[in-house]
C-alpha atoms as an extended CHARMM CRD file, in Angstrom:
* protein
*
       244  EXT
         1         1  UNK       CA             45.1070000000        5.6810000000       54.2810000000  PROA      1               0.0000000000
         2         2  UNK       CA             42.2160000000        5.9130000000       55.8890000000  PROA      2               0.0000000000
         3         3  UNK       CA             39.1280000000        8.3220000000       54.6860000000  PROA      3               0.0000000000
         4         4  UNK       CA             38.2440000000       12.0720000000       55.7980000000  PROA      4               0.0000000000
         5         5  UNK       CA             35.4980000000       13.8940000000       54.7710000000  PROA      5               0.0000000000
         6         6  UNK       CA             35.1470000000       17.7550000000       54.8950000000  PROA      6               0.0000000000
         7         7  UNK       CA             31.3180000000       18.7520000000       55.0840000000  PROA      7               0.0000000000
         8         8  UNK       CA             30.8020000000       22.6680000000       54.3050000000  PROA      8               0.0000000000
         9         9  UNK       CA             28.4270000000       25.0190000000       53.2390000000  PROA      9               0.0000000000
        10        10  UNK       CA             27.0150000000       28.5150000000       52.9840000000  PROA      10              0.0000000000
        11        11  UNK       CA             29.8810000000       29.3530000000       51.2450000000  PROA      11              0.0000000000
        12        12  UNK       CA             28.1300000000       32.6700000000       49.6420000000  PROA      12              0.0000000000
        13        13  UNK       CA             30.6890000000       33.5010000000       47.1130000000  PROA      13              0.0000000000
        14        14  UNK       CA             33.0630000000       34.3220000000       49.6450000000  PROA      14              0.0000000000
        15        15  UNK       CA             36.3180000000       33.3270000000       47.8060000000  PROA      15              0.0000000000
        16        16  UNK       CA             38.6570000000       34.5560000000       50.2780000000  PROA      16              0.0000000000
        17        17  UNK       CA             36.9140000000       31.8950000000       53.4740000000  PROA      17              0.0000000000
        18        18  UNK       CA             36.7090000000       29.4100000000       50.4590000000  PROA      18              0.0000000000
        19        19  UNK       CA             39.9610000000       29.1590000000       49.7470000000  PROA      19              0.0000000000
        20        20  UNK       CA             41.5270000000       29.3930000000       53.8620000000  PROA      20              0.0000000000
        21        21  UNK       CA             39.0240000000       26.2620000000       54.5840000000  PROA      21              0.0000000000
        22        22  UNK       CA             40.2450000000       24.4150000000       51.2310000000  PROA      22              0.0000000000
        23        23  UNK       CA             43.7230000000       24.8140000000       52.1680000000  PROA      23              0.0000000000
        24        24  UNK       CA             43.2500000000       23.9880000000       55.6070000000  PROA      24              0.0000000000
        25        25  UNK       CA             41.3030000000       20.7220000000       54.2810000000  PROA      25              0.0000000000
        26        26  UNK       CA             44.4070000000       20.0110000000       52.5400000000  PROA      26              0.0000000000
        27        27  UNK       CA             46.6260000000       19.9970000000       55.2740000000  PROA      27              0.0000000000
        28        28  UNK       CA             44.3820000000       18.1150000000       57.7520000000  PROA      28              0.0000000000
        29        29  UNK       CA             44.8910000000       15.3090000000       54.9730000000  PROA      29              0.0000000000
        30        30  UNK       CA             40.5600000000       15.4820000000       53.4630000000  PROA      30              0.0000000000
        31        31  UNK       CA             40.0360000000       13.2670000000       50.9060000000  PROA      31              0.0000000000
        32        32  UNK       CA             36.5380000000       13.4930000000       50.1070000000  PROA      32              0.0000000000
        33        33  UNK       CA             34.4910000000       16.5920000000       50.2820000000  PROA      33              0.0000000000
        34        34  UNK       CA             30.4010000000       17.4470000000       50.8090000000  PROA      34              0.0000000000
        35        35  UNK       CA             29.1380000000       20.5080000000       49.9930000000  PROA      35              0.0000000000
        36        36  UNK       CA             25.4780000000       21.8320000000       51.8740000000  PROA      36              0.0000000000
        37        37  UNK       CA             24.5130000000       24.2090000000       49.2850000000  PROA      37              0.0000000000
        38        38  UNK       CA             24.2460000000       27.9220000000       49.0830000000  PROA      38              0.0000000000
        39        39  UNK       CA             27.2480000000       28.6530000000       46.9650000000  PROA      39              0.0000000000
        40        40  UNK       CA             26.6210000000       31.7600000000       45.8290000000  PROA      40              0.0000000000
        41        41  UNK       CA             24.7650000000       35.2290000000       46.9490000000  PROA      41              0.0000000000
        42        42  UNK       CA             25.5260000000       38.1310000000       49.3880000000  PROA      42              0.0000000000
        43        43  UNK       CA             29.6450000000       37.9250000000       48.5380000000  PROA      43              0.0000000000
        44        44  UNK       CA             31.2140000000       38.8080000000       45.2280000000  PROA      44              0.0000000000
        45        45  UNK       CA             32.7500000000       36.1760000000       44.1190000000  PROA      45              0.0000000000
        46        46  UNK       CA             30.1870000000       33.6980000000       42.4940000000  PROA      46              0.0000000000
        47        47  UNK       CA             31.4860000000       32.1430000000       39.7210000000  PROA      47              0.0000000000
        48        48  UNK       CA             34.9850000000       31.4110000000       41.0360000000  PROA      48              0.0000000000
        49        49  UNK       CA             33.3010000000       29.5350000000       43.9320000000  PROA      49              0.0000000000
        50        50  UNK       CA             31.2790000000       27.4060000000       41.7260000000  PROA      50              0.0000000000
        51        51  UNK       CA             33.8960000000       26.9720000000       39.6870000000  PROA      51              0.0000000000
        52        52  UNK       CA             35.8940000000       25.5940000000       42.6050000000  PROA      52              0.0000000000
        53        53  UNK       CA             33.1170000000       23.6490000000       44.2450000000  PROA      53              0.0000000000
        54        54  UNK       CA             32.1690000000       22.3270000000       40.5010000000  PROA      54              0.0000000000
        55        55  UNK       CA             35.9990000000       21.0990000000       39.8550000000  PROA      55              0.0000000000
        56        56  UNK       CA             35.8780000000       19.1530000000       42.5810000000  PROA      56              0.0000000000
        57        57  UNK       CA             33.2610000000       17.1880000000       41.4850000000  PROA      57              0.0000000000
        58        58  UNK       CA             31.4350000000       16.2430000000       45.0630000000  PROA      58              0.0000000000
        59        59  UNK       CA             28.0320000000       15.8850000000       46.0320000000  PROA      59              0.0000000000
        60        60  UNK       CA             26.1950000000       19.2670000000       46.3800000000  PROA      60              0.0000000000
        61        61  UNK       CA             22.6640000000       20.0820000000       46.9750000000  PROA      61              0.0000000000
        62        62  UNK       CA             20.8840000000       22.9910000000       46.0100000000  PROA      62              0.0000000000
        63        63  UNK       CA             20.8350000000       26.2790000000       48.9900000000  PROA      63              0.0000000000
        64        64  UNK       CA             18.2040000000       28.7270000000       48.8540000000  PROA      64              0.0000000000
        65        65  UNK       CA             20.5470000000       31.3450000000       47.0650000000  PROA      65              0.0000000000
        66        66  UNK       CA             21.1730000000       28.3620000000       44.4160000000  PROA      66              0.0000000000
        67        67  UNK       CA             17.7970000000       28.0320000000       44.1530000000  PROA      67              0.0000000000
        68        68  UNK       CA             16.4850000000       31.9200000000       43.9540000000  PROA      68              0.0000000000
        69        69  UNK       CA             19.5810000000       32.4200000000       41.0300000000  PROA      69              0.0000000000
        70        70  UNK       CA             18.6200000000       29.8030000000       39.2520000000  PROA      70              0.0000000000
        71        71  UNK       CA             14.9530000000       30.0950000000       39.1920000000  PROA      71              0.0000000000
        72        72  UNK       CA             13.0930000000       31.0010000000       36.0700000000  PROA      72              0.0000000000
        73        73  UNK       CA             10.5590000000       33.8540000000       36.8670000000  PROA      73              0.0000000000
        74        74  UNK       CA             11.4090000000       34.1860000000       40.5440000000  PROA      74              0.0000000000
        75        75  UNK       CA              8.9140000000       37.1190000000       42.0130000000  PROA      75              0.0000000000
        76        76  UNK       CA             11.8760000000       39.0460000000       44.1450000000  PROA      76              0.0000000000
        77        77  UNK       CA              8.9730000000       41.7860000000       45.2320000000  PROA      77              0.0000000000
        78        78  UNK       CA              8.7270000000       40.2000000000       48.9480000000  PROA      78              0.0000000000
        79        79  UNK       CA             12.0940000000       39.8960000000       49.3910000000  PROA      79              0.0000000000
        80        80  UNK       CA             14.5940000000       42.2220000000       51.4610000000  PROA      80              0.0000000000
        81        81  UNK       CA             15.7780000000       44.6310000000       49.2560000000  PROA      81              0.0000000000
        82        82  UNK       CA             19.7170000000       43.9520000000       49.6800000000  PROA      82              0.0000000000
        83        83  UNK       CA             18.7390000000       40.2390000000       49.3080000000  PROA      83              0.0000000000
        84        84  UNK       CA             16.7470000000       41.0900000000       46.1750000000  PROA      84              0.0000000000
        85        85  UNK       CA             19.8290000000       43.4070000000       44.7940000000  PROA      85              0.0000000000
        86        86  UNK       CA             22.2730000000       40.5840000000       45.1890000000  PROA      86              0.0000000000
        87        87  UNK       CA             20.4230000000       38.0350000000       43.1550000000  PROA      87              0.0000000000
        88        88  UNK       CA             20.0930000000       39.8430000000       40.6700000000  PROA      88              0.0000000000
        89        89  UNK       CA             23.7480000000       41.0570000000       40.5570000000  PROA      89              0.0000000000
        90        90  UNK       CA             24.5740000000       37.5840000000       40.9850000000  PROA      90              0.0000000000
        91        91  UNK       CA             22.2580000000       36.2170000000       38.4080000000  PROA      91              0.0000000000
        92        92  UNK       CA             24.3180000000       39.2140000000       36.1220000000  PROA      92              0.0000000000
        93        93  UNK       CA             27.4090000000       37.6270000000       36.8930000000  PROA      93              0.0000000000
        94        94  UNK       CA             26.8180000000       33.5380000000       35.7460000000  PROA      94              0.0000000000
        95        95  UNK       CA             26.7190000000       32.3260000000       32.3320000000  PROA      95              0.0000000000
        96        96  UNK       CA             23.5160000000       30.5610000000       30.9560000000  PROA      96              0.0000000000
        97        97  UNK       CA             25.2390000000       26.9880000000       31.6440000000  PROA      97              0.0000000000
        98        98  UNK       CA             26.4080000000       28.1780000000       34.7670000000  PROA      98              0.0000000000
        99        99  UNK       CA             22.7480000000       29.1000000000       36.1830000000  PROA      99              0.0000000000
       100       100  UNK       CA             21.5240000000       25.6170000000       34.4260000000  PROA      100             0.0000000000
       101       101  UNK       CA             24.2830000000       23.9100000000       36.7340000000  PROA      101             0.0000000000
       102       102  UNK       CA             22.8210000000       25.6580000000       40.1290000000  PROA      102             0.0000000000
       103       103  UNK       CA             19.1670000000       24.8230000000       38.9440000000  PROA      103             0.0000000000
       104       104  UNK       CA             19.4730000000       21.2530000000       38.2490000000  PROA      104             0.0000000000
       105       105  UNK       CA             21.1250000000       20.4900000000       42.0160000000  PROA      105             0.0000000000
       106       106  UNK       CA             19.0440000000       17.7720000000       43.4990000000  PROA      106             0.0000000000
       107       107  UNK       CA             17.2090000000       19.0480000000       46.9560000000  PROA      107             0.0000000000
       108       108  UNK       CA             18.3220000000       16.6230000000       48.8490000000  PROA      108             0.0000000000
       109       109  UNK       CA             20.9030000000       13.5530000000       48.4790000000  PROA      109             0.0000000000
       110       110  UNK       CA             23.0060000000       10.7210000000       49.8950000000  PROA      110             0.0000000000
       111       111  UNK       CA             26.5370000000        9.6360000000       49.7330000000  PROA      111             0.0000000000
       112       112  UNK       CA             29.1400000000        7.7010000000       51.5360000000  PROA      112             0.0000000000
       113       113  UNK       CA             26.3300000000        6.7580000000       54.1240000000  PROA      113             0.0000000000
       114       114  UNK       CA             25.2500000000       10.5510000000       54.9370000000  PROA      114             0.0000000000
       115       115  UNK       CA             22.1520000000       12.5660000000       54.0840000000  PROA      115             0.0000000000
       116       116  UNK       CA             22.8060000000       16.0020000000       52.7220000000  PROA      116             0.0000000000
       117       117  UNK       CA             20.3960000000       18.6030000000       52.7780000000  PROA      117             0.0000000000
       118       118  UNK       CA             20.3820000000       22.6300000000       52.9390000000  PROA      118             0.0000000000
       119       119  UNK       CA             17.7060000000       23.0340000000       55.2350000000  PROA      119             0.0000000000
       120       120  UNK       CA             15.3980000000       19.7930000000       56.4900000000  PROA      120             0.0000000000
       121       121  UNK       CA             14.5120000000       16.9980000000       55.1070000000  PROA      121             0.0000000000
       122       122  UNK       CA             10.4870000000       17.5320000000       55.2580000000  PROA      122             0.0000000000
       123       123  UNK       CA             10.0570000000       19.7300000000       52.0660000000  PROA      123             0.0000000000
       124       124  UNK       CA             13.7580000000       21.0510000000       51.3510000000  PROA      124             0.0000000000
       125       125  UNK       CA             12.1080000000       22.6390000000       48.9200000000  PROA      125             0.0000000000
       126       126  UNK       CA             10.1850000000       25.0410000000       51.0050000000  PROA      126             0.0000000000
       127       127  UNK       CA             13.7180000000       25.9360000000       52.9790000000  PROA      127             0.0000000000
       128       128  UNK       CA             12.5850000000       26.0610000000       56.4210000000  PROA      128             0.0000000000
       129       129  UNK       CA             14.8390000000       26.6150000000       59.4340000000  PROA      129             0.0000000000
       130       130  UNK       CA             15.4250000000       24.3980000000       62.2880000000  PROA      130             0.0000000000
       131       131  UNK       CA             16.9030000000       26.7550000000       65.3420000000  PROA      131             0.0000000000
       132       132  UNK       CA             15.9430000000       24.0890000000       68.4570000000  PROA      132             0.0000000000
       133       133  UNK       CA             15.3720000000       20.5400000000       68.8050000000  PROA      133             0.0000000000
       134       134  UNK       CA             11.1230000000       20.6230000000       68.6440000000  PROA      134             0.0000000000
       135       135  UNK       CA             12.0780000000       22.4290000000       64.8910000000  PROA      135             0.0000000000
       136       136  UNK       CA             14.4140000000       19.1170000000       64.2150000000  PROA      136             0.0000000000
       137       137  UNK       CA             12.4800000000       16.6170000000       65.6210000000  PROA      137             0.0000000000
       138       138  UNK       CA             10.1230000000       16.2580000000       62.3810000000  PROA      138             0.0000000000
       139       139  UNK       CA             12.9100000000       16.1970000000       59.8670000000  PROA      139             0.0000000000
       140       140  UNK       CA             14.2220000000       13.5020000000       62.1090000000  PROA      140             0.0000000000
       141       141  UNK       CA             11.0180000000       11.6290000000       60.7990000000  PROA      141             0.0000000000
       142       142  UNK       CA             12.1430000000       11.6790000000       57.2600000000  PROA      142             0.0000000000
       143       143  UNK       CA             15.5700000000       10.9970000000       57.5450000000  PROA      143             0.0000000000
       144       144  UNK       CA             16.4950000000        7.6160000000       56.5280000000  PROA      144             0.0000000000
       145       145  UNK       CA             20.5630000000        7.5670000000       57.6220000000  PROA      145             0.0000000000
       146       146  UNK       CA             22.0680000000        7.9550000000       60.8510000000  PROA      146             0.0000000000
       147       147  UNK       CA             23.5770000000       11.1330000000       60.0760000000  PROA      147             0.0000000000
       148       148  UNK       CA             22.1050000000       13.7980000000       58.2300000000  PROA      148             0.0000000000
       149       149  UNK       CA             24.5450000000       17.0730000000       57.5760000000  PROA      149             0.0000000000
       150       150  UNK       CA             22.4920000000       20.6440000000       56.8100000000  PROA      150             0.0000000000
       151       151  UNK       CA             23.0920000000       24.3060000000       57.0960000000  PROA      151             0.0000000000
       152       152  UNK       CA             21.1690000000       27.4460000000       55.8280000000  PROA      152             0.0000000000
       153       153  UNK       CA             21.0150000000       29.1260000000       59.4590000000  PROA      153             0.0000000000
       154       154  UNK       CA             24.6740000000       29.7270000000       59.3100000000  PROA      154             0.0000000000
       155       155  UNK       CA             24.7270000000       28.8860000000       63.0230000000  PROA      155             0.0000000000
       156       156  UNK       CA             26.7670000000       25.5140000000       63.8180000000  PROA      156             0.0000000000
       157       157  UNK       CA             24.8270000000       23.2150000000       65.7510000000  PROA      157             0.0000000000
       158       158  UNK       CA             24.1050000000       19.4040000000       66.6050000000  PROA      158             0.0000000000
       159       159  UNK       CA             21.0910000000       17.5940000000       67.0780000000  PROA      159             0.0000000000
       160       160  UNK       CA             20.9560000000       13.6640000000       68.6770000000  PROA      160             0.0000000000
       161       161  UNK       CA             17.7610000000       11.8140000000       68.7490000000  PROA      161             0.0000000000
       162       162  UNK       CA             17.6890000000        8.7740000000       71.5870000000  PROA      162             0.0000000000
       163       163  UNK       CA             15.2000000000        6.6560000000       72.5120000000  PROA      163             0.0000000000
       164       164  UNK       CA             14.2940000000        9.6570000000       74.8210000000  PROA      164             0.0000000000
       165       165  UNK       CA             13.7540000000       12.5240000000       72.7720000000  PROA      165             0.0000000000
       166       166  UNK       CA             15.6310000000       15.0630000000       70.7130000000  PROA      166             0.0000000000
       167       167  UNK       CA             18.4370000000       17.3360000000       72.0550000000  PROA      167             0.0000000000
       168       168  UNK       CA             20.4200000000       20.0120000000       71.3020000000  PROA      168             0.0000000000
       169       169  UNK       CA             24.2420000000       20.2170000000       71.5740000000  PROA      169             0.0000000000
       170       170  UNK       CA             26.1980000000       22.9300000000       71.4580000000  PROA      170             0.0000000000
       171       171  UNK       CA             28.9890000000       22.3020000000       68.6820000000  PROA      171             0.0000000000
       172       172  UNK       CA             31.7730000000       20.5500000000       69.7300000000  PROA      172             0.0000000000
       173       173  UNK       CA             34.1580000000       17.6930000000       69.2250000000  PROA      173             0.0000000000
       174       174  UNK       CA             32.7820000000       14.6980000000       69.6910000000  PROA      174             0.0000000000
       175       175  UNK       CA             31.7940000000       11.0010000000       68.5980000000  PROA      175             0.0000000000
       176       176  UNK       CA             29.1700000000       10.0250000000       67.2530000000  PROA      176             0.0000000000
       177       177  UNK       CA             26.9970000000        7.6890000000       69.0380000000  PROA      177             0.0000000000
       178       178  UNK       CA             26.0370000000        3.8370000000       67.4170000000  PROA      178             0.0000000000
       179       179  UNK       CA             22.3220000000        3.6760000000       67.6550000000  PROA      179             0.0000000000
       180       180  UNK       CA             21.6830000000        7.2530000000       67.5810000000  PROA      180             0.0000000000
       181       181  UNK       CA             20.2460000000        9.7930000000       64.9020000000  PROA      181             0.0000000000
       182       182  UNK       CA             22.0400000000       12.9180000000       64.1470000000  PROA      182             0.0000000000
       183       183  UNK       CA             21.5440000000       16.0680000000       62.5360000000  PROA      183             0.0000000000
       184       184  UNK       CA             24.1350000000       18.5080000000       62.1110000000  PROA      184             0.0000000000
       185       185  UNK       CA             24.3800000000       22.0670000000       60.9400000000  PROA      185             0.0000000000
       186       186  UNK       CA             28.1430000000       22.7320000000       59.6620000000  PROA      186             0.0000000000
       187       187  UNK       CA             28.0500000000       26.2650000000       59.8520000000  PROA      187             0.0000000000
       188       188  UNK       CA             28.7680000000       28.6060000000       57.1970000000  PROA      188             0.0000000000
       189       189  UNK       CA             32.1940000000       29.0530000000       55.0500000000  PROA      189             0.0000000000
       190       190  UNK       CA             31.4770000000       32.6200000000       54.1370000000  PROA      190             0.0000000000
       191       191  UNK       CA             28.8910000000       34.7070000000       56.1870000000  PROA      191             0.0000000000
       192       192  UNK       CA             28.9390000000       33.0740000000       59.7240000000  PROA      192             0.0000000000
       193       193  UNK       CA             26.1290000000       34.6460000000       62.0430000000  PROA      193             0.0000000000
       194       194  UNK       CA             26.7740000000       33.3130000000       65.4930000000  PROA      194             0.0000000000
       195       195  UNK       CA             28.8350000000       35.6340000000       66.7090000000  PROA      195             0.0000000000
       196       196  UNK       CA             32.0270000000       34.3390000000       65.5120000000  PROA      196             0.0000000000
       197       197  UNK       CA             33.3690000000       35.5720000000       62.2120000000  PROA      197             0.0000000000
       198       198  UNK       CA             35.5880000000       32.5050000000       61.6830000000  PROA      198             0.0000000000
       199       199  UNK       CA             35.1320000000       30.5300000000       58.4680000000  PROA      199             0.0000000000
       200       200  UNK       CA             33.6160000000       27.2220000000       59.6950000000  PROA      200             0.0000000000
       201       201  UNK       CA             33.2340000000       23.6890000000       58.2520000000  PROA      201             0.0000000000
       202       202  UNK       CA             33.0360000000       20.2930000000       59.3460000000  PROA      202             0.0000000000
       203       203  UNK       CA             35.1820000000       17.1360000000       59.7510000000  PROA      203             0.0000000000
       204       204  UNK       CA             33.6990000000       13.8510000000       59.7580000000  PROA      204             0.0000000000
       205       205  UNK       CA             35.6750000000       10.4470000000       59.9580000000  PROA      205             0.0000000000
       206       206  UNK       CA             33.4270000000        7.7690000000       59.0050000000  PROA      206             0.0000000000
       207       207  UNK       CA             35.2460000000        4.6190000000       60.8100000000  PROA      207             0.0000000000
       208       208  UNK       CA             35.7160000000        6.3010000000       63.7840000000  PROA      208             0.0000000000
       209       209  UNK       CA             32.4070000000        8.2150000000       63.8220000000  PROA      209             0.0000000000
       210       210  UNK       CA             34.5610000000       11.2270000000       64.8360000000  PROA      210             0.0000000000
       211       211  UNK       CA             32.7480000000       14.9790000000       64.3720000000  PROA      211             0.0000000000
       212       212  UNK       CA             35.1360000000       17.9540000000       64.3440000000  PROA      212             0.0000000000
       213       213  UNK       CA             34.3550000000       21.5030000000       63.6910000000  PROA      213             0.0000000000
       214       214  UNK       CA             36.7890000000       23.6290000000       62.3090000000  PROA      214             0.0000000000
       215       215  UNK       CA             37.0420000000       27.2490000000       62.7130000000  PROA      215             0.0000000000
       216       216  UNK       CA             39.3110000000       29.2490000000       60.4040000000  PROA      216             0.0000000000
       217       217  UNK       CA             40.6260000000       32.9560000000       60.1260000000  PROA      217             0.0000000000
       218       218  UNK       CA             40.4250000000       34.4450000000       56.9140000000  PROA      218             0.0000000000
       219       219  UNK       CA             41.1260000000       37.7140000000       55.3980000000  PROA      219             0.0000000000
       220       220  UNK       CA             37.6320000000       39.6450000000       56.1780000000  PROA      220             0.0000000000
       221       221  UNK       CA             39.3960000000       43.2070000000       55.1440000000  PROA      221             0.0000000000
       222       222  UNK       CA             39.8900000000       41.1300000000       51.7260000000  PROA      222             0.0000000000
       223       223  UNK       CA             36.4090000000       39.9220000000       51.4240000000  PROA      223             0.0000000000
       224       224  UNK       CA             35.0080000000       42.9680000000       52.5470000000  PROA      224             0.0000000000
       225       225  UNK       CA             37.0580000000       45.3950000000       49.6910000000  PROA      225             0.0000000000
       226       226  UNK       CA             35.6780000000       42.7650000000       47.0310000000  PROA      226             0.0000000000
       227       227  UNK       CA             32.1130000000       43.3150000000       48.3680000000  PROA      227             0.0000000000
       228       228  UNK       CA             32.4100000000       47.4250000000       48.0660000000  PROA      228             0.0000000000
       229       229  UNK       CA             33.7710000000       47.0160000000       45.4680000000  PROA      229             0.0000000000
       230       230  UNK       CA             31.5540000000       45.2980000000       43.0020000000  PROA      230             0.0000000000
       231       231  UNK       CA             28.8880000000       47.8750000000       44.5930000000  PROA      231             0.0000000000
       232       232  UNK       CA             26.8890000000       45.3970000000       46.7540000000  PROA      232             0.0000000000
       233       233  UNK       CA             24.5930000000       46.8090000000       50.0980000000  PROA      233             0.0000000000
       234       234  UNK       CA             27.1430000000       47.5100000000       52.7470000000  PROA      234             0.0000000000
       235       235  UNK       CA             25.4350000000       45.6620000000       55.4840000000  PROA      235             0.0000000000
       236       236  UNK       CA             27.0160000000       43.0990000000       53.3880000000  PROA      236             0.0000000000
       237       237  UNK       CA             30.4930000000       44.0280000000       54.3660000000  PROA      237             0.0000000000
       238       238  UNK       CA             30.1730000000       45.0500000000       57.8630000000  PROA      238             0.0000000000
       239       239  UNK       CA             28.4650000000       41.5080000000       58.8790000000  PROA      239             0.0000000000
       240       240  UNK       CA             31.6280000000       39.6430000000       57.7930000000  PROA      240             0.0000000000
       241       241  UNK       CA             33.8440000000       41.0470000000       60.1560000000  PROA      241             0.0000000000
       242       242  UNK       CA             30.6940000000       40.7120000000       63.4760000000  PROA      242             0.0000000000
       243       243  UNK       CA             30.0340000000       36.9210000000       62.4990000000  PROA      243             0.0000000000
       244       244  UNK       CA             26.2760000000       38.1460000000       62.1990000000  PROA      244             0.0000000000
């Protein structure tokens, strides 16, 4: 049996996307998983996504949301205020050990012969955003493996260096060059914001180099009762169902 990796991120406590792209990695026959950070904030379902993406024991790094959480002392005064409101709600909602596990995520990490990062690899710390191929052309500087999965914009995109430059592709099937640098945003599990309110992840085969996105229908009415109903902004709800 060969191996099949599912890459996916910005999962934002969305429990109901979550579980649609879990079971569809199941029957697409995954057997190893990667996770791009930001498990929790703007849904309502925190802890059962971490405890999910925690039983499954795969490589995670640490999303802005992760990292805002789990900070000690985090100033929330220059935030937006229905950003603000869900961290701390969210914050309300994890046990001691379970904020410890979100703050001690690594920024940055590889396995299997991938990089994994939330944002770029030039100060993931800092969580910058990389919308064109001049914004991914410096973290293509400082990353060390062909293939370098990310996500934080919640837009799905690719990014090829060649000997010629740095381009953009739209996201699509396709195979991954030999030779070739890539950087590849997997799109978001649970708040998508390019227009498509599908549940999105990635499929990677590493011996055939093959890149497939998957995009997944989920129960949004389901997601969006959860989110009114634990009292959260409702800007929150009505994205879900736009993809924005």
């Amino acid at each position: 049996m060969g191996r099949l990796i599912a890459i996916l991120g910005d999962i934002h406590a969305n429990i109901d996307a979550l579980e649609t792209v879990l079971a569809d990695c199941r029957e697409q026959g995954v057997t190893e998983y990667l996770c791009t950070g930001d498990i929790v904030g703007y849904n309502a379902c925190p802890r059962e996504c971490l405890s999910i993406i925690r039983d499954m024991g795969c490589p995670v790094v640490k999303g802005n949301h992760d990292h805002y959480v789990a900070a000690e002392d985090l100033d929330l005064s220059d935030f937006n205020p229905a950003a603000a409101a869900v961290v701390q709600w969210t914050r309300e909602q994890l046990s001691g050990e379970e904020v410890q596990w979100l703050r001690d995520l690594p920024f940055a990490v590889t396995e299997k012969g991938v990089t994994l990062v939330h944002s770029t690899m030039d100060r993931p710390e800092t969580f910058g955003y990389v919308f064109d191929h001049r914004q991914a052309e410096t973290n293509f500087i400082r990353q060390k493996t062909p293939i370098c999965f990310h996500g934080h914009t919640h837009c799905p995109m690719i990014y090829e260096k060649q000997m010629t430059g740095v381009f953009r592709i739209d996201p699509q099937d396709m195979s991954l060059k030999p030779g070739r640098k890539y950087f590849i945003n997997v799109g978001s599990v649970g708040q998508p914001r390019d227009g498509d309110p599908r549940a999105t992840y990635v499929l990677y085969d590493p011996m055939s180099r093959r890149l497939v996105y998957r995009r997944l229908v989920y129960d949004i009415a389901a997601a969006q009762a959860r989110v009114r109903a634990a009292g959260l902004p409702e800007r929150l709800a009505v994205r879900l169902a736009v993809g924005q």
